[in-house]
N, C-alpha and C positions, 0 to 999 in steps of 0.2 A: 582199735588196733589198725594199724597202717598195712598197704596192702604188701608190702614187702616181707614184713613180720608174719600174716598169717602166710606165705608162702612159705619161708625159710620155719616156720613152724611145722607146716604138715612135711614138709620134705627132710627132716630130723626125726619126726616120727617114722617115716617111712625108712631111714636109715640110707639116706641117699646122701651121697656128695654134691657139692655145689658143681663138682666137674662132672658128675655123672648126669644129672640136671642137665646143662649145657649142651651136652652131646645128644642126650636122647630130643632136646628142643626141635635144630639143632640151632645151637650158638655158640658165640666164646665166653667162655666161661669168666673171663672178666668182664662183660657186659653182663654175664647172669648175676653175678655179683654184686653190678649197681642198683638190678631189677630190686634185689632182697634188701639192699640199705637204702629204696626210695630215691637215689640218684636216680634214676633212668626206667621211665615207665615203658613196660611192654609194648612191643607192637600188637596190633590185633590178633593174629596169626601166633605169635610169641604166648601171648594171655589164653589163647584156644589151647595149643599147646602143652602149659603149665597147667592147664584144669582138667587134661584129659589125663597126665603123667599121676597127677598125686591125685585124683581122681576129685575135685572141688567145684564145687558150683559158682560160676562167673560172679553171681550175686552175693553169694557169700564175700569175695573176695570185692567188690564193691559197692560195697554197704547198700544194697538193692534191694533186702528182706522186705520194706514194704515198700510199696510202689506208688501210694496214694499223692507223695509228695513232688511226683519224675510231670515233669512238664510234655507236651503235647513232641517237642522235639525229640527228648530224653525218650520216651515210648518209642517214637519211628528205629530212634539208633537201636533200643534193644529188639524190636522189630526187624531189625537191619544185621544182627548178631548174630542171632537166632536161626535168621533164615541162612547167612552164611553158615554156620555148625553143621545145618542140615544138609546144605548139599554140599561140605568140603569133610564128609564122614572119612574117619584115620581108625586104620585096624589098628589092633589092638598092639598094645606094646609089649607086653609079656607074651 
């Protein structure tokens, strides 16, 4: 499943709109739109965002479950992710 889908997936489950989406990001709701139909891949900040809103793990949402296969670069960037999560922490949204 593409990463658009599993987003517009959990965000139906959750019973959110695409414009409600957007705004909590924030963004315009017609780029959140492209995020979900795979036109228009998140920014970093955008993906941090969308995984703290519908509450998802970065890895889930880029096929990162096992890691054995992530090259010596691919480990630095998630090294590089990570560390950013940690020091740009967002209270909570509810």
């Amino acid at each position: 499943m593409d990463i658009g889908s599993k987003i517009r997936d959990k965000r139906e489950d959750l019973d959110l709109s695409q414009r409600e989406m957007a705004k909590l990001i924030p963004m315009n709701q017609s780029n959140y739109s492209k995020i979900e139909r795979n036109l228009q891949e998140p920014s970093l900040e955008q993906l941090r965002r969308i995984c703290e809103i519908l509450n998802l793990d970065p890895r889930y949402l880029l096929d990162l479950g096992n890691a054995e296969f992530l090259s010596p670069a691919d480990t630095k960037l998630l090294s590089d992710i990570k560390k950013f999560l940690q020091d740009h922490p967002v209270d909570s949204i509810r």
